[in-house]
N, C-alpha and C positions, 0 to 999 in steps of 0.2 A: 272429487272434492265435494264434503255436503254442502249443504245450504247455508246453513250456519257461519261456515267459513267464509263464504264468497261475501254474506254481508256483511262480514268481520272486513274482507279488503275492500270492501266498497266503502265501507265509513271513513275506513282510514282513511281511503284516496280522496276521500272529500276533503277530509280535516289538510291533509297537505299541499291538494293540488285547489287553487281558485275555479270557482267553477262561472259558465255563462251564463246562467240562469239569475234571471231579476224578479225578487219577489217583491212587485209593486205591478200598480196600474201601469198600462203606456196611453199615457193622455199628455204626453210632449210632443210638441210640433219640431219636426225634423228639419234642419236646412242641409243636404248633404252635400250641395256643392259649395256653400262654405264650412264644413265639416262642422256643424253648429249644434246644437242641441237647446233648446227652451221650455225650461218646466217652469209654468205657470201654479206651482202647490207650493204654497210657504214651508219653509225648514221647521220642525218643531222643536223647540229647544228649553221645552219643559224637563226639568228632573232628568237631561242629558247631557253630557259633556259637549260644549260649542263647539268645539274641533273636531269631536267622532261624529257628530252629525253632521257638519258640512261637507267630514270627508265621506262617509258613508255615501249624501245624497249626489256627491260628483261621480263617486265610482259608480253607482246601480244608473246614471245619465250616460257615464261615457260607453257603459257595457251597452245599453241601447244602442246608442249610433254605432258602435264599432258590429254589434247585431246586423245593424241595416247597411254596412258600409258590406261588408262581406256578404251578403245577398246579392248585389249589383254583378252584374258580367264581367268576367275576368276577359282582359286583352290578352292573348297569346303572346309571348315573346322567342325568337330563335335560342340565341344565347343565355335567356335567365337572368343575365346579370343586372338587369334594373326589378329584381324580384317580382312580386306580385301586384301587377296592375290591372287598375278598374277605372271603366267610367265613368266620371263624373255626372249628374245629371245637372242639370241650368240653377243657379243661384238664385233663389226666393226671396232672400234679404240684400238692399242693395247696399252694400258696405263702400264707401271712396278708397281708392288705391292709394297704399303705401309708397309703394315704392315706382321706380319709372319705368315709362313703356319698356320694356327690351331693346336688345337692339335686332336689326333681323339676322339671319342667319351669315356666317360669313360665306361669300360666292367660291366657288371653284374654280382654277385658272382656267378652265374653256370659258364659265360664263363671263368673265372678267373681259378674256379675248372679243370673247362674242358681242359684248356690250362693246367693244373698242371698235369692233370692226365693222357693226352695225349690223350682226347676222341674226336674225331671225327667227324662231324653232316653229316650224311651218307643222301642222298634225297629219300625218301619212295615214291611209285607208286601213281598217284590219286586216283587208284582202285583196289579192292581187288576179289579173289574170293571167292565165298559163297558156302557154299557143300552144304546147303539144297537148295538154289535152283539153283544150277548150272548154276549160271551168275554171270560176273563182277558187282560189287556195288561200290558204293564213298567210300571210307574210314572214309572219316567224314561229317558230314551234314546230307542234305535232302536227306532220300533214304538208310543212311549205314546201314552194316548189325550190327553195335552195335545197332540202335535202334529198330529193329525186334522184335517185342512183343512174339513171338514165340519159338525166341530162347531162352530166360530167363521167361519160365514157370513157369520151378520146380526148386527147390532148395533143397538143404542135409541138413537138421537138424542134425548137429554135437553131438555127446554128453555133451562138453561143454554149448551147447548155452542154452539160457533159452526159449524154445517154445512158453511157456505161457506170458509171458510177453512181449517179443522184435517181431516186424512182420522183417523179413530177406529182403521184398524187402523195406519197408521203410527206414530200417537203413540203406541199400543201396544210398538209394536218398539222407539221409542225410549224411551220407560221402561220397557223390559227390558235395551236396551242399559247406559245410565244405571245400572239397578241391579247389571249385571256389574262396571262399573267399579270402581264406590262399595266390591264386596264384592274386590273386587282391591285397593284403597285399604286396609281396615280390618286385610286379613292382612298389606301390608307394614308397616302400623305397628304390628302386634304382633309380627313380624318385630324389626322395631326395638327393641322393648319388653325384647325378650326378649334381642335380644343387650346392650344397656344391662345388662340385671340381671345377666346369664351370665360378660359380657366378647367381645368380638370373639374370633372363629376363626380360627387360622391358613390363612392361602391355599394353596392346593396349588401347590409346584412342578411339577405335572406334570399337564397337563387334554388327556383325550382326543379333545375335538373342537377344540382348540388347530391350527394348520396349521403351517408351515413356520416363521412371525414369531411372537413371544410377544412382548408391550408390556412396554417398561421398569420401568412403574409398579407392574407386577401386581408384580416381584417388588423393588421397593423397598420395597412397603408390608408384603411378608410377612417380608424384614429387618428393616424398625420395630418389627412387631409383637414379632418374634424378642428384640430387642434387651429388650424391658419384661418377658422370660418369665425372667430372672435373679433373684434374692434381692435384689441393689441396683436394682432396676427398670434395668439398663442404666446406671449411675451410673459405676464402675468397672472396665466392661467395656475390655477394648483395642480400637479402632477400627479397619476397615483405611484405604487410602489412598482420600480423596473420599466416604466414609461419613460421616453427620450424625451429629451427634451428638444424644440425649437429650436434647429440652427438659423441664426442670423446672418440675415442678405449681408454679404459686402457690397458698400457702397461704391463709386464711382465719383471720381469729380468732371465734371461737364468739359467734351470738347472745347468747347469755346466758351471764355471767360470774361465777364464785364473788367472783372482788375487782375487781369492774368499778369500786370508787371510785378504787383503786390504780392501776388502768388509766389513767382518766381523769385523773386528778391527775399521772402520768407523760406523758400526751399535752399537757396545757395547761403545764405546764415545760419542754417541748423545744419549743413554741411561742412561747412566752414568754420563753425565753433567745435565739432566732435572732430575736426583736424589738428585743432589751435589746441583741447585739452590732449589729445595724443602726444603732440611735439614737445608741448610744454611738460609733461607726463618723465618724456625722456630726455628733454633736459635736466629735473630737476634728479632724475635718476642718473644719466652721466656724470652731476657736479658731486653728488655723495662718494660713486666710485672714484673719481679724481682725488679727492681727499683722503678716502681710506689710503688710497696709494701712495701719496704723497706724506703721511704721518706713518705708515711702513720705510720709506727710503729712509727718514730722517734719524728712525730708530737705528735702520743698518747701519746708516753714516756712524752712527755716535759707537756704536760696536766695530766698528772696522779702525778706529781709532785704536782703539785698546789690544789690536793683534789680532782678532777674530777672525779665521777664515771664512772668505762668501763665496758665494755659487758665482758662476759665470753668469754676466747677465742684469744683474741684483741691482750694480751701481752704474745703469744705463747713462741718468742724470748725473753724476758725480764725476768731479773734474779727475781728467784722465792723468796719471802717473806714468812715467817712462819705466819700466820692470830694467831692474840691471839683469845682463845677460851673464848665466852662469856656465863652468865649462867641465866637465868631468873628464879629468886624469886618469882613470883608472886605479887599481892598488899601487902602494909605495915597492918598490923592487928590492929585494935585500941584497945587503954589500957583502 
């Protein structure tokens, strides 16, 4: 590719992509543990638009600090998922606190027990001595004397145990393994415990072992969370296009009630009115069919008068008649 070309895409990538570079003096005094920036040069707002300059002179402010904010030492993180974090250095400007102390951390059911029981956490040495071979060792890790292949040779076949079947140092392993998990188990559910008390954490948009694909979901669930972090919990927020909206707590009425008779007596009247419009419902529907019924018989009557034959049944209500009984002779016989 010539030369020509390559400044051809370099201009363009200027023209589209913002760049970091600030063409100004830096004679702002930096506060970066409260992420602060202070430029002592008045705005000029001769013969320029008041809006493009006071935005102009925030972005070429903010690009400095955000300059000197990414200089600072990155902490390492395991999981990425609190994105890219940095040092703070000590606050220059003393600004009064907003908002209130925190609370402290919530405790884990050992130290809760611990504090109940009155126990202690006493500080153990790094090293231990070892009688077989008469030197200090670590106590844990690389080198202790629990992992000494030596010391756990032989083992006592109890007369409980079963010999034949169970090997003594595998069941070992595996109730070491067993006890890893268990204590893997007990910190995600104080894990759990703790975000319960705390409140859920925002997810980071930005996770450094993330690759090329980021999953949908990571960041639907860090907009949900976004949307509850308003004064109307997301109630009144404006939506964009295909964004859910805030489902609303169901409420609860309180165990126990200052005017629970008043409750109750208001629950059994709005049960006992939607009974009363039912009955009532079909009664007034029973008294219409009794009538249509009754203006049908009186029709039949008045046709049964006049020779009409009726179905069986018809003149349920109608005063009953004796039928004369008739007798069939058969044909006349010729003489």
């Amino acid at each position: 590719m010539s030369g020509d070309a390559m400044e051809f895409l370099e201009a363009e990538k200027k023209k589209i992509l913002y760049t970091t570079e600030v063409k100004r003096e830096d004679n702002v005094r930096y506060d970066l543990g409260n992420l602060a920036v202070f430029d002592p040069k008045p705005v000029d707002l001769k013969g320029n638009d008041e809006a493009e300059a006071l935005r102009d002179a925030a972005r070429d402010n903010l690009q400095l600090l955000f300059n000197k904010v990414f200089h600072l030492p990155v902490i390492p993180q395991r999981d990425g998922t609190m994105g890219v974090v940095v040092q703070l250095p000590r606050c220059s400007t003393p600004v009064p606190r907003e908002k209130h102390i925190p609370e402290p951390k919530p405790k884990t059911k050992w130290e809760e027990f611990a504090k109940k029981k009155g126990i202690k956490k006493t500080k153990k040495d790094s090293k231990v001595f070892d009688e077989n071979t008469d030197t200090y060792r670590p106590r844990y890790g690389f080198g202790s004397a629990s992992k000494d292949p030596l010391k756990d040779w032989l083992r006592e076949v109890k007369p409980s145990d079963n010999p034949a079947y169970e090997d003594p140092f595998e069941e070992a392993e595996n109730k070491k393994k067993k006890g890893i998990l268990k204590q893997r188990e007990r910190e995600a559910a104080n894990k759990v415990l703790a975000e319960k008390k705390t409140g859920p954490r925002l997810p980071s948009t930005l996770s450094l072992n993330a690759g090329g694909y980021r999953p949908k979901k990571d960041i639907d669930k860090a907009i949900s969370i976004a949307q509850r972090s308003t004064i109307s919990m997301g109630k009144f927020d404006k939506l964009n296009k295909g964004e859910k909206s805030v489902r609303e707590k169901k409420t609860f009425s309180p165990l126990i009630q200052q005017n629970e008779a008043s409750e109750q007596l208001k629950t059994l009247k709005r049960v006992f009115s939607k009974v009363e419009d039912k009955m009532s419902g079909q009664k007034e529907e029973k008294a219409v069919n009794n009538t249509i019924q009754r203006a049908k018989r009186q029709k039949v009557e008045g046709k049964h008068k006049t020779g009409i034959k009726m179905r069986k049944g018809i003149m349920s209500d109608a005063p009953k008649t004796k039928a004369k009984k008739t007798t069939y002779k058969g044909p006349a016989k010729k003489k």
